[in-house]
C-alpha positions, 0 to 999 in steps of 0.5 A: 341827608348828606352826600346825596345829589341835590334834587329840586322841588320836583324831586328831579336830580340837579347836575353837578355843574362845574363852575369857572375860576377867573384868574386875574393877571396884573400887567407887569410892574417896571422895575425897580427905578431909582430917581434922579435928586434935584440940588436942592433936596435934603438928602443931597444938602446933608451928604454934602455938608456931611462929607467935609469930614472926610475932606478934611480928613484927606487934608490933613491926612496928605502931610503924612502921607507924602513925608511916612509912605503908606501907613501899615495895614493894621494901623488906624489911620489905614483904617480910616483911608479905607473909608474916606476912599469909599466915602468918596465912591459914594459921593461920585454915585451921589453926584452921578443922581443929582440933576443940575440946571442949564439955562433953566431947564433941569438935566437929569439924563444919566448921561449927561450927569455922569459927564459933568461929574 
């Protein structure tokens, strides 16, 4: 026996019946959705206790700038200009994701953070 169509207890043939296949289709996601950091988060404390180095390292780095110019491209210090300034670029996107409070009520409108900032 194999092969053949399959036949019931009366010997009668049973048709070979199509079955349906349900599919399901999920509701579109959003999108990815980055959130705004209250003041007081740990991500926000630590970056800003973090980027005194780079503060400081423009503090101390002025001096020589205003009295040697620029320094050349393949010098350390040019190097480390490069960074502090893309440090900074990060701390401007930080500051534009981090809510602040007015009267006691949080803002976290992008709008309105990139205006304050």
């Amino acid at each position: 026996k194999g092969g053949g169509t399959e036949t019931d207890s009366a010997g009668k043939a049973l048709g070979k019946h199509a079955q349906r296949l349900r599919f399901y289709i999920p509701p579109p996601t959003k999108t990815f959705e980055f959130s705004v950091w209250t003041g007081k988060s740990s991500v926000v404390k630590m970056w800003k206790t973090w980027f005194i180095l780079p503060l400081a390292f423009e503090i101390w780095a002025f001096p020589f700038r205003t009295a040697l110019l620029e320094p050349s491209r393949d010098t350390w210090m040019y190097a480390c200009d490069v960074a502090v300034d893309v440090l900074f670029l990060l701390d401007a996107a930080c500051k534009c994701n981090t809510s602040f409070a007015v009267d006691g009520v949080t803002v976290t409108s992008r709008v309105l953070l990139a205006r304050r900032y």
